[in-house]
N, C-alpha and C positions, 0 to 999 in steps of 0.2 A: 811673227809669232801670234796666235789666234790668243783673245781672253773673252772669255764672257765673264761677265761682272751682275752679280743680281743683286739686290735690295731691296729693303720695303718690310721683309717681314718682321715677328714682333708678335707680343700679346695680347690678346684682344679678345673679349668676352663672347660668348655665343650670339649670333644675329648682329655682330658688328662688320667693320669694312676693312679691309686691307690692299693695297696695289703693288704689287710686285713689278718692279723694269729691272731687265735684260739689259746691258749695255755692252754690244760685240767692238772688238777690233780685229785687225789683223785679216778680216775679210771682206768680201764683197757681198755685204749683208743684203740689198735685195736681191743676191739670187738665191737668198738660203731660205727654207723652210724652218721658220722659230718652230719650239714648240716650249709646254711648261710640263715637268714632270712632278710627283713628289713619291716619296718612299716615307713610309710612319717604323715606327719599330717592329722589328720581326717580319717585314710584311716587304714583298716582293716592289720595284720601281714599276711603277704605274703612267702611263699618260694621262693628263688632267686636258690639256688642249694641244692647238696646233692652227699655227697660220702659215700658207705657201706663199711665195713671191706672187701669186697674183692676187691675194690678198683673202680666198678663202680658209674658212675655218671649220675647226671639226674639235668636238669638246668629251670628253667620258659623260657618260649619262650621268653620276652620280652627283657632275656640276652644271647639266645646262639649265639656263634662267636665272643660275646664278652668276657664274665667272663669265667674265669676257675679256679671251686676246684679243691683240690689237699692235700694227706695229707701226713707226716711224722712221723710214728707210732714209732720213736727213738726219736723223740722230743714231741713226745703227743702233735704235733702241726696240726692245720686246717688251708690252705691259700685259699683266694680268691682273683686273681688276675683282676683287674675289669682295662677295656682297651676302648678306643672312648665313655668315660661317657657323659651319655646326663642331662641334668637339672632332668628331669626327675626318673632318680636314687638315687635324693637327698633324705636320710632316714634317721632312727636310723639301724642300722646292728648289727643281733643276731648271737650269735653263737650258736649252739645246738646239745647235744651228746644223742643220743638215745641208750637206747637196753633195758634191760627190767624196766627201770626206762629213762624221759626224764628228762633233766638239760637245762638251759640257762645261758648264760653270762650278762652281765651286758649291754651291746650295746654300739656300737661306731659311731660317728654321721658321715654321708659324705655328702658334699654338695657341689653341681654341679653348678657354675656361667655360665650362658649365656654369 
């Protein structure tokens, strides 16, 4: 049975830090492509990043230089370390393992105070 498991998020005032980990079972987590989603109120699920098994990444414009994945394939762990958070980033955050089956996690809320 697959789980992803996420944590980290929490409230945290504008231009602060938060690091979100992914923690999969049930698979063989480096062949899966992590990725981190989030979805805010009303508002369609969105991709925020993504790292493949060979360890590239690709991020939504609206976070790079800010967020950075990152994974640990000895811990079947996915980090997203999210840095100068704006109001605006305030979501539900997915975690999601791909390869020939997709999985998601359960989401973890973060919310950004002005």
């Amino acid at each position: 049975q697959v789980h992803l498991v996420e944590s980290g998020g929490g409230l945290v005032q504008a231009g602060g830090s938060l690091r979100l980990s992914c923690k999969a079972s049930g698979i063989i987590f480096r062949l899966y492509a992590m990725g981190w989603y989030r979805q805010a109120p009303g508002k369609q699920r969105e991709l925020v990043a993504r790292i493949i098994s060979g360890g590239s990444t690709n991020y939504a414009d609206s976070v790079k230089g800010r967020f950075t994945i990152s994974r640990d394939n000895a811990k079947n762990t996915v980090y997203l370390q999210m840095n100068s958070l704006k109001p605006e980033d305030t979501a539900v955050y997915y975690c999601n393992a791909d390869y020939k089956f997709g999985y998601w996690g359960q989401g973890t809320q973060v919310t950004v105070s002005s």
